[in-house]
C-alpha positions as a LaTeX table, in Angstrom:
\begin{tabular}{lrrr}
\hline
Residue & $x$ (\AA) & $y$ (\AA) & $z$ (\AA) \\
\hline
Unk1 & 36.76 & 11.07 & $-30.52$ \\
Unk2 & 39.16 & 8.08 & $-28.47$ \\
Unk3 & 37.50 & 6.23 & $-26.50$ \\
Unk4 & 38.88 & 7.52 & $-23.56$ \\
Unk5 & 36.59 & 10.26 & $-23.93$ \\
Unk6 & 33.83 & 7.93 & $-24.01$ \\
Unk7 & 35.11 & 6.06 & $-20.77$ \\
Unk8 & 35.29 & 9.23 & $-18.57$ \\
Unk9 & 32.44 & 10.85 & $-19.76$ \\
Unk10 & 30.27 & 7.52 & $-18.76$ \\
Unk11 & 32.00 & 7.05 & $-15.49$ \\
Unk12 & 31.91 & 10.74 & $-14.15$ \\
Unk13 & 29.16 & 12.34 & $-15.88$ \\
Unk14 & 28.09 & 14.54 & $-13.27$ \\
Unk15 & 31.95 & 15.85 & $-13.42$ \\
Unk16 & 32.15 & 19.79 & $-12.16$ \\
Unk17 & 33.23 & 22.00 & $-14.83$ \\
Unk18 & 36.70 & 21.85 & $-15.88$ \\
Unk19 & 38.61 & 23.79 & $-18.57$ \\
Unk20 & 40.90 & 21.05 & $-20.32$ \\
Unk21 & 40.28 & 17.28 & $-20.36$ \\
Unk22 & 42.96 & 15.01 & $-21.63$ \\
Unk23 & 41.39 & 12.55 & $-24.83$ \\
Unk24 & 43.97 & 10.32 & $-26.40$ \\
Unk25 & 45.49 & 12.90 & $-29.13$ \\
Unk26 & 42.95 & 15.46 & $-29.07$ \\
Unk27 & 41.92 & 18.15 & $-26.07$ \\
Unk28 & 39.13 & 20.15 & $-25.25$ \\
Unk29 & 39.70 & 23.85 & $-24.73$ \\
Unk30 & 36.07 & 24.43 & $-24.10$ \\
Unk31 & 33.12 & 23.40 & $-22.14$ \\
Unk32 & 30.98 & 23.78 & $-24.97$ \\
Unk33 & 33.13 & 21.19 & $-27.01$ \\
Unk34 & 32.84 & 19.06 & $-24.66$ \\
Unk35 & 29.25 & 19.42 & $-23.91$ \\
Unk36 & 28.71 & 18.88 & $-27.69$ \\
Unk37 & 30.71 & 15.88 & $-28.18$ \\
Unk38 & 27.93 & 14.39 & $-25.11$ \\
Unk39 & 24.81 & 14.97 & $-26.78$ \\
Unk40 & 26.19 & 13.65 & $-30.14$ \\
Unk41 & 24.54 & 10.73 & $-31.49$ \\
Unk42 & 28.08 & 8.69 & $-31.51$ \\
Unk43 & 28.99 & 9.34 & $-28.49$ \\
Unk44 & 25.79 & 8.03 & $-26.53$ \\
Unk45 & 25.36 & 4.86 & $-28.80$ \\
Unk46 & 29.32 & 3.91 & $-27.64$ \\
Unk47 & 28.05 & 4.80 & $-23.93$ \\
Unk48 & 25.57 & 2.28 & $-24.89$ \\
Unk49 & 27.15 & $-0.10$ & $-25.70$ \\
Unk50 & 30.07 & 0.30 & $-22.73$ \\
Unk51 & 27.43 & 0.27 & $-20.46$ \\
Unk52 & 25.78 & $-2.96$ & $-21.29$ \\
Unk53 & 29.70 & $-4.60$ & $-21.38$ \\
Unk54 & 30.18 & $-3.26$ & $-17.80$ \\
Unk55 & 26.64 & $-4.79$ & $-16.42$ \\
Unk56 & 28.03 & $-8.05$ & $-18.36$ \\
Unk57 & 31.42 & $-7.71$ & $-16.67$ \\
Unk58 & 29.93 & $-7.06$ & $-13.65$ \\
Unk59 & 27.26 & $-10.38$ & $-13.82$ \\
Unk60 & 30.24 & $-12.44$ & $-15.31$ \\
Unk61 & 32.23 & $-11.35$ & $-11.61$ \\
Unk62 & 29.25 & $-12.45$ & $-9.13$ \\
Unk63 & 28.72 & $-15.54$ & $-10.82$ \\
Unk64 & 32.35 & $-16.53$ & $-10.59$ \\
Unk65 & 32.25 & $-15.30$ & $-7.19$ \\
Unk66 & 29.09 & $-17.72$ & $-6.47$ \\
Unk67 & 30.97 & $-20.46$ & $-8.21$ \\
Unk68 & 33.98 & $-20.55$ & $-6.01$ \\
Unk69 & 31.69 & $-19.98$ & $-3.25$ \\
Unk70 & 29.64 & $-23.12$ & $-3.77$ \\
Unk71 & 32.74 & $-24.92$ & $-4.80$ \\
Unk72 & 34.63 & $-24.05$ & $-1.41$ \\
Unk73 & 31.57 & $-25.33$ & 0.56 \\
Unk74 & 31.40 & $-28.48$ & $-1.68$ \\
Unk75 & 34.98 & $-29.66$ & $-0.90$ \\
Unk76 & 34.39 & $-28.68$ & 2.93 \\
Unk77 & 31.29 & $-30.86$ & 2.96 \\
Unk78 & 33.29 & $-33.68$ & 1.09 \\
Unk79 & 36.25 & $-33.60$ & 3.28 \\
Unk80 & 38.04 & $-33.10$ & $-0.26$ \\
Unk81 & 42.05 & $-32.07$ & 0.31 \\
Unk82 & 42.03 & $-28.22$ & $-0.86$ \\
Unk83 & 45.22 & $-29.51$ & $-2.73$ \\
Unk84 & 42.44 & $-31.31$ & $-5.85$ \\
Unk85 & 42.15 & $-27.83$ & $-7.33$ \\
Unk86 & 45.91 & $-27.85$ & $-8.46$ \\
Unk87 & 45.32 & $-31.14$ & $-10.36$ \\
Unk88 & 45.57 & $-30.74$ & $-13.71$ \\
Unk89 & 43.07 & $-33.48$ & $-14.87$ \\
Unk90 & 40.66 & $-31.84$ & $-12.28$ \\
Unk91 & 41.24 & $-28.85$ & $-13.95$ \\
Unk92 & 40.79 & $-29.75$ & $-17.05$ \\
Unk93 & 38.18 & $-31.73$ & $-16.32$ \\
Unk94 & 35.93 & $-28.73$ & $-14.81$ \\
Unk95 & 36.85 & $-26.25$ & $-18.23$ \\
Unk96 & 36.00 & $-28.69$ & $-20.60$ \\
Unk97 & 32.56 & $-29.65$ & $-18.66$ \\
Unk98 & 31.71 & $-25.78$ & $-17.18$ \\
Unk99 & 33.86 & $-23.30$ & $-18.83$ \\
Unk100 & 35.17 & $-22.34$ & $-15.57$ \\
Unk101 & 38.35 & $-21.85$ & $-15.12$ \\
Unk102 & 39.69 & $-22.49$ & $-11.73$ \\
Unk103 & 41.31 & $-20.07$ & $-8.77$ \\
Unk104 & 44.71 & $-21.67$ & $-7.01$ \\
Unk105 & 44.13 & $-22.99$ & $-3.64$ \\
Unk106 & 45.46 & $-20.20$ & $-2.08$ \\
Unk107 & 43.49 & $-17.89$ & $-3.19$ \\
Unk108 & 39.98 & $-20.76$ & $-2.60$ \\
Unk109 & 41.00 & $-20.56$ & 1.21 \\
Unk110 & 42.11 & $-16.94$ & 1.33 \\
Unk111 & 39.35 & $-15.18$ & $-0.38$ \\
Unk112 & 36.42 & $-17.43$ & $-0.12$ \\
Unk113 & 36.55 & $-19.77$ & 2.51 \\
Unk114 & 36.43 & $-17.39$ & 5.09 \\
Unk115 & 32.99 & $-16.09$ & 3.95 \\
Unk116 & 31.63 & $-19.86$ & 3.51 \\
Unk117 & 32.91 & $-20.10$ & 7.24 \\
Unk118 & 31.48 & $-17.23$ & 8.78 \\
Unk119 & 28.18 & $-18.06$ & 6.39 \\
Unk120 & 28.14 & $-21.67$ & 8.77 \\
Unk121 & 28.89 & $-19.85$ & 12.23 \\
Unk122 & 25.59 & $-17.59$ & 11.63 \\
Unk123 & 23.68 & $-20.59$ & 10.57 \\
Unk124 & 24.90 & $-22.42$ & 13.83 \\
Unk125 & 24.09 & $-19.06$ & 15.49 \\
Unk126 & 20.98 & $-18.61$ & 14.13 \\
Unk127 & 19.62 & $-22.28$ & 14.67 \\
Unk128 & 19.84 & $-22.06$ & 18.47 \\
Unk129 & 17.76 & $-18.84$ & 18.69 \\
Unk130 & 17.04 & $-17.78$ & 22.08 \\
Unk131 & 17.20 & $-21.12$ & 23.27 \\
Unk132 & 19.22 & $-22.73$ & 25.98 \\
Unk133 & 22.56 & $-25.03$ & 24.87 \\
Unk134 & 24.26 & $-27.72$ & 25.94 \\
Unk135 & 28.45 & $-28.35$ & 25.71 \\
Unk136 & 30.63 & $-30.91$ & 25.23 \\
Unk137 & 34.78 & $-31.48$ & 24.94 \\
Unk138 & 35.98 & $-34.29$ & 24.33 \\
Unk139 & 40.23 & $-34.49$ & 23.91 \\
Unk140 & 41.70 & $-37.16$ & 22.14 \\
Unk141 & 45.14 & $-38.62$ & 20.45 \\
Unk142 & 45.09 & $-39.29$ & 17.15 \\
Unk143 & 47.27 & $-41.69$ & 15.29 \\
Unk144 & 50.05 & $-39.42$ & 14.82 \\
Unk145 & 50.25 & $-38.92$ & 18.30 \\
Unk146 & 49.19 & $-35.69$ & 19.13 \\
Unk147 & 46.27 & $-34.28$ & 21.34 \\
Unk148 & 43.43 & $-33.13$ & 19.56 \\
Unk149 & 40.39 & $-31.69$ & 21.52 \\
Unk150 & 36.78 & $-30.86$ & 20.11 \\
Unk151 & 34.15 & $-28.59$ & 21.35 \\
Unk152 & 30.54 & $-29.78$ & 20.30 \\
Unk153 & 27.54 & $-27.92$ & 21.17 \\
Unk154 & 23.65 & $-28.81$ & 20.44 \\
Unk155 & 20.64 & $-27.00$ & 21.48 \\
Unk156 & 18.56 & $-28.42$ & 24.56 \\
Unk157 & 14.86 & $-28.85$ & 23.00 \\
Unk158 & 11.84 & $-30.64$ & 25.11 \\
Unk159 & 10.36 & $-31.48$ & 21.77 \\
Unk160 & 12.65 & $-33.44$ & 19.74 \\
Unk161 & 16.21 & $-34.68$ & 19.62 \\
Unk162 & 18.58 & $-31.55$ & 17.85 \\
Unk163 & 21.50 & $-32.69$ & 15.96 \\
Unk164 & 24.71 & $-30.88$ & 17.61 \\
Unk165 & 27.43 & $-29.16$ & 15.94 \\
Unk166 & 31.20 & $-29.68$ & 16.23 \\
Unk167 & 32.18 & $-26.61$ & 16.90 \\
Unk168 & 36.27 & $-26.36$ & 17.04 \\
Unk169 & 38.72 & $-28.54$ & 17.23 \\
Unk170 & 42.79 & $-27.82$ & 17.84 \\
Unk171 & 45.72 & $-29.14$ & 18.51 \\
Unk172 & 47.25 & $-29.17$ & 22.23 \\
Unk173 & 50.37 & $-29.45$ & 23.61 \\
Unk174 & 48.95 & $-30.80$ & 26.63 \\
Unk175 & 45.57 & $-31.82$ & 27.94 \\
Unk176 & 45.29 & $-29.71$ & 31.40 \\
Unk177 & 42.71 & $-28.10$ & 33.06 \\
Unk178 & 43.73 & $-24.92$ & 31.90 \\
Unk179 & 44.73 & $-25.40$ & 28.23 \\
Unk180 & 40.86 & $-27.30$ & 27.70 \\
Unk181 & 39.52 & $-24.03$ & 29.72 \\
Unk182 & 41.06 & $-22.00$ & 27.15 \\
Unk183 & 40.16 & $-23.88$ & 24.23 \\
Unk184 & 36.59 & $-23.81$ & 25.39 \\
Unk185 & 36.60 & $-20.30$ & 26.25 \\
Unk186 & 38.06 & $-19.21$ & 22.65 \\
Unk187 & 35.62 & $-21.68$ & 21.06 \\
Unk188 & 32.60 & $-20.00$ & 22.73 \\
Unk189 & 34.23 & $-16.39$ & 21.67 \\
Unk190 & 33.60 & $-17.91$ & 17.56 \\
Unk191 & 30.03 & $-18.12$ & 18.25 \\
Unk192 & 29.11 & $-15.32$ & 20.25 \\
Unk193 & 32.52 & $-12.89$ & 19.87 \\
Unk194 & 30.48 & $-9.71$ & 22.15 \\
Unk195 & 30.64 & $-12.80$ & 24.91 \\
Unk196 & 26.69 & $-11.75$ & 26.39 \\
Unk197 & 24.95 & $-15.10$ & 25.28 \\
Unk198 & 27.27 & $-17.60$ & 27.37 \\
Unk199 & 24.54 & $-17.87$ & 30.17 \\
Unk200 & 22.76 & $-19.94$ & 27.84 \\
Unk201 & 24.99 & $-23.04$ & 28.36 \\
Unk202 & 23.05 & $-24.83$ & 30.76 \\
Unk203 & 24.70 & $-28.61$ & 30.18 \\
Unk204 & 28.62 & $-29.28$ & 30.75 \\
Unk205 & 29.24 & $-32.91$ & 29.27 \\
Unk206 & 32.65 & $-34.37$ & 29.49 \\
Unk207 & 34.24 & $-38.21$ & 29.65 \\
Unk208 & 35.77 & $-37.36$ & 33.31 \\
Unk209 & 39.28 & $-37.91$ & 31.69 \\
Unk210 & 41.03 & $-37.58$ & 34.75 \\
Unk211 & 39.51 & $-39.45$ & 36.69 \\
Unk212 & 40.17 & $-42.56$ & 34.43 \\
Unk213 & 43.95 & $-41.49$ & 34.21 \\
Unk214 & 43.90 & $-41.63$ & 38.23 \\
Unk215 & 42.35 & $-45.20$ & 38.27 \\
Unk216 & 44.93 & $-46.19$ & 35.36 \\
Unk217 & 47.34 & $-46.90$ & 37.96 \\
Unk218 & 45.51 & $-49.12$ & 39.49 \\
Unk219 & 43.72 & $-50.80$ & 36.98 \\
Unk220 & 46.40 & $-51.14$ & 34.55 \\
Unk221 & 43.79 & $-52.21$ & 32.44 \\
Unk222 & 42.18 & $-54.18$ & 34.47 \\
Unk223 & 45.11 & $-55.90$ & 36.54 \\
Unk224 & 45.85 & $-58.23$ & 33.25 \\
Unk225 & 49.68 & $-57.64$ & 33.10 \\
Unk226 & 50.58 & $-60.32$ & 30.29 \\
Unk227 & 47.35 & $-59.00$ & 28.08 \\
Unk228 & 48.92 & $-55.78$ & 28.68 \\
Unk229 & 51.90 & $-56.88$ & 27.47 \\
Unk230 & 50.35 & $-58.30$ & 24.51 \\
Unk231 & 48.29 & $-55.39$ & 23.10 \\
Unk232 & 51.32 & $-52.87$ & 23.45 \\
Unk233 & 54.33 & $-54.79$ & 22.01 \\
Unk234 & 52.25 & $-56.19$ & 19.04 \\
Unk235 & 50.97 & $-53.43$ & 18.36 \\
Unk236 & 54.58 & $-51.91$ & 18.25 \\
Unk237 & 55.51 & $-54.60$ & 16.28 \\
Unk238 & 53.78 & $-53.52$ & 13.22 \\
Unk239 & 53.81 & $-49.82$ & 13.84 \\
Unk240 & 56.22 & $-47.49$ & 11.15 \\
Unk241 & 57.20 & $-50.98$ & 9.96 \\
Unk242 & 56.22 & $-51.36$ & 6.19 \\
Unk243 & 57.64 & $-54.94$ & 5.52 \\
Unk244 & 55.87 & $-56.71$ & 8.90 \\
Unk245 & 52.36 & $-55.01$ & 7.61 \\
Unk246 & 52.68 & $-56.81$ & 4.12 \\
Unk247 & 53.39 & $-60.00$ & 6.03 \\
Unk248 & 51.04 & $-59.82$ & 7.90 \\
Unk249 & 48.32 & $-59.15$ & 5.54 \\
Unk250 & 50.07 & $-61.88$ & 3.31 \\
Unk251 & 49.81 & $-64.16$ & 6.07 \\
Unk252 & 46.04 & $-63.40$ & 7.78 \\
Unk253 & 44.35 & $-61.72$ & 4.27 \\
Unk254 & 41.04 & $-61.40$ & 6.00 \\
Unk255 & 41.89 & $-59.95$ & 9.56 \\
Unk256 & 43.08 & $-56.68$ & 9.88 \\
Unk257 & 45.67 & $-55.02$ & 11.49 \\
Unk258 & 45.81 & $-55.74$ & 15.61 \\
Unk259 & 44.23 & $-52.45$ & 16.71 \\
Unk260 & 45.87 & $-49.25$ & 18.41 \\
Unk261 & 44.39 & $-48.21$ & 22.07 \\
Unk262 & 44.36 & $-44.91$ & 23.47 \\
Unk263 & 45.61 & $-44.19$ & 26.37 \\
Unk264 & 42.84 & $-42.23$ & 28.13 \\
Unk265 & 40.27 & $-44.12$ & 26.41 \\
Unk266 & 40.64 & $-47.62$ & 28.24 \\
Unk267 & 37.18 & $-49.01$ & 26.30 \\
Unk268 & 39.64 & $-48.86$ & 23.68 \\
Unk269 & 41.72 & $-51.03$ & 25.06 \\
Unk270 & 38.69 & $-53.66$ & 26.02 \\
Unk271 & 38.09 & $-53.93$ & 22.27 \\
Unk272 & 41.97 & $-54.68$ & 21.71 \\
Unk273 & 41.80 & $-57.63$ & 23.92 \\
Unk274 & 38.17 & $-58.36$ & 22.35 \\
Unk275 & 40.19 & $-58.58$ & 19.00 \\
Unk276 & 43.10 & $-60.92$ & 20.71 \\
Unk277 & 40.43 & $-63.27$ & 21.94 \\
Unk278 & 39.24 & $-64.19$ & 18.78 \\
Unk279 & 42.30 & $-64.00$ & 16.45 \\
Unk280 & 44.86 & $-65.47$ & 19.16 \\
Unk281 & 46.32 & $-68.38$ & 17.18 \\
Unk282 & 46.21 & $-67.07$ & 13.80 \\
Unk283 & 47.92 & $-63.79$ & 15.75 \\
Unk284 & 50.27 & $-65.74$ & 17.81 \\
Unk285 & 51.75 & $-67.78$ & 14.75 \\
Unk286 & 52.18 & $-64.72$ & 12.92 \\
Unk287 & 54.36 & $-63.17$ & 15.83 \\
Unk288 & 56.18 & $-66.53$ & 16.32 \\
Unk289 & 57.19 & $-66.14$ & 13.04 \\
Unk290 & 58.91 & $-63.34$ & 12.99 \\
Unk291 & 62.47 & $-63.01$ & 13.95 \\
Unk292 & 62.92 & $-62.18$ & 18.15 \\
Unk293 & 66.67 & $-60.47$ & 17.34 \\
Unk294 & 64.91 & $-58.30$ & 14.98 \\
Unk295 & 63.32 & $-55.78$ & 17.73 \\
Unk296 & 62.93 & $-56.12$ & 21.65 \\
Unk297 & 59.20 & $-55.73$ & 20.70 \\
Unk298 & 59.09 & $-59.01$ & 19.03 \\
Unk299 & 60.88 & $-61.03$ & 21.58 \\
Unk300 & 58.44 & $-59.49$ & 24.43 \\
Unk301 & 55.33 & $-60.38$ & 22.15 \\
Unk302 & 56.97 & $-63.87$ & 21.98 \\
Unk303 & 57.14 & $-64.47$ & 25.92 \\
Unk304 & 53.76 & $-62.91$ & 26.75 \\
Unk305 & 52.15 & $-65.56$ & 23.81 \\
Unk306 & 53.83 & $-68.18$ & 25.45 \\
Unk307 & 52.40 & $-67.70$ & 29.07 \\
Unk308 & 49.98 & $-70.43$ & 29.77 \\
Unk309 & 47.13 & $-67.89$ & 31.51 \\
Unk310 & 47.21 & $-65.53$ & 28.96 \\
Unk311 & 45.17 & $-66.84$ & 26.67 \\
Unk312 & 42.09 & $-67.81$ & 29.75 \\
Unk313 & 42.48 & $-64.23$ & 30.88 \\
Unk314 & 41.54 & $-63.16$ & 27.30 \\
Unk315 & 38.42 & $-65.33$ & 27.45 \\
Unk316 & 37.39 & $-63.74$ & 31.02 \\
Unk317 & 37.57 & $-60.57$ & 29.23 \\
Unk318 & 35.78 & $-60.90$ & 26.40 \\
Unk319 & 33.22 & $-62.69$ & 28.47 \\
Unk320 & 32.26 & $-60.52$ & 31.22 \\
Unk321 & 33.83 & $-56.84$ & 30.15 \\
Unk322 & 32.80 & $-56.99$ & 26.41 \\
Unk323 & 29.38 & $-54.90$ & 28.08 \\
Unk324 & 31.67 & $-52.17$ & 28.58 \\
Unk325 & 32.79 & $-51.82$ & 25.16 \\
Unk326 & 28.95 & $-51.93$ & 23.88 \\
Unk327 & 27.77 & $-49.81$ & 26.02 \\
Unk328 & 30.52 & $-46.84$ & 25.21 \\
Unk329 & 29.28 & $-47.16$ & 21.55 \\
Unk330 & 25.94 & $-47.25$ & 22.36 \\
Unk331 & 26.49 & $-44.15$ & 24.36 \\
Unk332 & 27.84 & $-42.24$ & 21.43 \\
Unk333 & 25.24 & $-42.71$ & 19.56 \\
Unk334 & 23.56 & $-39.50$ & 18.00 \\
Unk335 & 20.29 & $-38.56$ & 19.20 \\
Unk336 & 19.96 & $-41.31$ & 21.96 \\
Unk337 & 17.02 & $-40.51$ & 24.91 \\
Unk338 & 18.04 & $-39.81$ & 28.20 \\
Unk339 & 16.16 & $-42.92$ & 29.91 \\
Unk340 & 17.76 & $-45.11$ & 27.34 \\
Unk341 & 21.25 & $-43.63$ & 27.89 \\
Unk342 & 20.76 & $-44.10$ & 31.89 \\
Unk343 & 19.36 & $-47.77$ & 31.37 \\
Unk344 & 22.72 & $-48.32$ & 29.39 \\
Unk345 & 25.17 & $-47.28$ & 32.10 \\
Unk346 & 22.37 & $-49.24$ & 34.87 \\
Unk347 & 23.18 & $-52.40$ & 33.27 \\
Unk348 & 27.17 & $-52.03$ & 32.76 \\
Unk349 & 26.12 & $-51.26$ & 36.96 \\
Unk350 & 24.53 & $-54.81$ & 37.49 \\
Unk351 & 26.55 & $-56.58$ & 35.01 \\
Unk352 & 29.88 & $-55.63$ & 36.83 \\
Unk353 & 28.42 & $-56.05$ & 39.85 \\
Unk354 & 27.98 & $-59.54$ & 39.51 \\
Unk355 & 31.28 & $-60.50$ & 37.96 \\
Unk356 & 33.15 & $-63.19$ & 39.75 \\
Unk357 & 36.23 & $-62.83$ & 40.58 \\
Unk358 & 38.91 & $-60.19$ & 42.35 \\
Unk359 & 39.27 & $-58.61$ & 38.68 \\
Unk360 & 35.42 & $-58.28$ & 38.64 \\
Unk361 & 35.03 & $-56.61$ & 41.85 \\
Unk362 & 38.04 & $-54.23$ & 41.17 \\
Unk363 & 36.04 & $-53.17$ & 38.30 \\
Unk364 & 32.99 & $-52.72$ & 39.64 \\
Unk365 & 34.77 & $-50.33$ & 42.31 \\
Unk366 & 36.27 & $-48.56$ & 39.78 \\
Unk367 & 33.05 & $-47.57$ & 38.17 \\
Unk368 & 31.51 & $-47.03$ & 41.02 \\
Unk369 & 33.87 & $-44.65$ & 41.94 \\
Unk370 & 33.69 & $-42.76$ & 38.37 \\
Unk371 & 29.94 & $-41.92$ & 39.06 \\
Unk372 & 30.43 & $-40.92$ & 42.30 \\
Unk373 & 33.07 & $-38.57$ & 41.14 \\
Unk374 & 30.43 & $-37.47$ & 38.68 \\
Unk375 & 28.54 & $-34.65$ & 40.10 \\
Unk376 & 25.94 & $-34.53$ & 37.06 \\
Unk377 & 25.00 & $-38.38$ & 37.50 \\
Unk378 & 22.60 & $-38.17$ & 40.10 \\
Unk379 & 21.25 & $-35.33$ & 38.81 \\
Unk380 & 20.80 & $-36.77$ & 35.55 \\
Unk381 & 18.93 & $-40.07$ & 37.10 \\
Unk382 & 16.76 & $-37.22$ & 39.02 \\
Unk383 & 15.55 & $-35.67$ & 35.78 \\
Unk384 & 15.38 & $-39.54$ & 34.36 \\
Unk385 & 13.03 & $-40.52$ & 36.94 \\
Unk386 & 10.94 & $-37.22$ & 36.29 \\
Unk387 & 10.37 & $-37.98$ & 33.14 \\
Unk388 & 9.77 & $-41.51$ & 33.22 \\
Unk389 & 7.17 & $-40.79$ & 35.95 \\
Unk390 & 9.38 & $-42.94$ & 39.20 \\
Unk391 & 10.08 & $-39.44$ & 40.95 \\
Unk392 & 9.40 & $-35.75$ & 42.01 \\
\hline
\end{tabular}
């Protein structure tokens, strides 16, 4: 008999009766053939021996599948570009070493990424249990430009600082009120989709973004026009502009490249003039030069290095604003306590307060008026004094 006979017999056996099967040349006009042909010796030591190649086949699949599994959370974890796998060294590299030979990318993120991702949602899920959570989003512009905003979300525990998870991140096209609601509100949905757990967000932490954009006009970072000037037209200088980079770094081997503020993140800007202060002459004779008909940006840097103040206004600010820089990375760090995160922002508080000068006090209103405008502050010195035993 074909072994077609030997296939469909295996795979159906419990078949109902039927009065003609189809077996490569040959057919069966009765049951009785056909039930003879069954109970034949030949016939069950091929079944045999199909059976143990499908239970192989079958092995051979769910390892594979494991492999590309592990290998899909392995380049996640790495931040390795899903692009590798099409590298033909790579690939050669993993059949020569494990015998495995590789699925495209496509077919990595189609098939099993998903499953590694919804695998780390139920983990996340599963970590917080029935306990309460706290929230964070933070929006940002990366150096391409664009507006980037993250969720992150960590468990509120009495016993022991939890490490928090980051949660989503997207790209805006704005940052508003509304398009941050609705990022937070289709982050949330990935976590819980049925949407019955989101009373358990007890803690709303954000950076008060808008209220720093509405004291941007008036600080201007910090009133200091010509370091202003500095920090944006140098930085223009060498930005998209290949040839000016490998002078530069030709010219100054061991400093690097004048740093890029962000706009909403004016600490940023602190540790740009920070950066001025101590390279200004090796800076300023690298921008002097250059060329002033090559760009506008050039000849503006030029002027602004000139000015006679500007370089005592960058010692002012490193000497009495540099606190605010520390303490922002301080702040960030993971797993800090709440009475050492209070006595951080206390001290920027006294520091600032005591700065001389009108640039000093302007400052010192200006934070003051950010924790005012923060309706969790007091709360959070409440709790603070609780738990340091100052307070009921």
């Amino acid at each position: 008999m074909k072994v077609v006979c030997i296939k469909q017999c295996r795979l159906n056996p419990s078949a109902p009766p039927i009065n003609t099967i189809q077996m490569g040349e040959f057919k069966c006009e009765k049951k009785s053939h056909f039930e003879q042909h069954c109970s034949g010796d030949a016939h069950k030591k091929n079944e045999h021996k199909s059976s143990k190649q499908t239970l192989l086949n079958i092995s051979c699949d769910n390892d594979f599948t494991q492999f590309c599994t592990d290998l899909c959370r392995a380049f996640t974890a790495a931040n390795i570009p899903w692009n590798k796998v099409s590298c033909p060294e790579f690939k050669n590299f993993m059949d020569k070493y494990t015998g495995r030979h590789l699925s495209s990318e496509s077919a990595l993120k189609k098939k099993y990424l998903p499953k590694d991702y919804d695998m780390v949602i139920k983990q996340i899920r599963n970590s917080f249990g029935n306990n309460d959570i706290w929230i964070s989003v933070d929006e940002t512009t990366d150096r391409l430009g664009r507006c980037i905003a993250h969720l992150v979300i960590g468990k509120l525990s009495s016993e022991e600082a939890v490490r928090p998870f980051l949660l989503a991140l997207k790209q805006l096209d704005k940052t508003k009120s509304n398009t941050i609601s609705r990022f937070l509100n289709e982050s949330l949905a990935l976590l819980w989709p049925k949407g019955t757990e989101d009373k358990k967000v007890k803690w709303f932490v954000s950076d008060g973004t808008s209220y720093m954009i509405k004291t941007d006009t008036n600080l201007k970072c910090l009133n200091y026009l010509d370091v202003n000037g500095i920090i944006s037209n140098v930085k223009t200088i060498f930005l998209k502009a290949p040839i000016r980079v490998d002078f530069y770094k030709n010219s100054l081997p061991n400093t690097p490249l004048p740093p890029e503020p962000v706009l909403i993140r004016w600490g940023t800007w602190i540790q740009a003039a920070l950066f001025y202060a101590d390279h200004f002459h090796v800076l300023k004779q690298v921008v002097m030069s250059l060329e002033a008909t090559d760009a506008q940006c050039i000849k503006k840097a030029q002027e602004f290095l000139n000015k006679a103040n500007v370089k005592n206004e960058l010692l002012y600010i490193k000497t009495h604003f540099k606190i605010i820089a520390d303490a922002i990375e301080q702040l960030e760090t993971i797993g800090l306590k709440l009475n050492q995160s209070v006595e951080i922002v206390e001290k920027v508080y006294t520091s600032l307060k005591n700065t001389p000068g009108k640039v000093g006090e302007m400052a010192f209103q200006n934070v003051l008026y950010l924790l005012k405008k923060n309706p969790g502050y007091d709360f959070i010195c409440s709790v603070n004094n609780v738990i340091c035993g100052n307070g009921t």
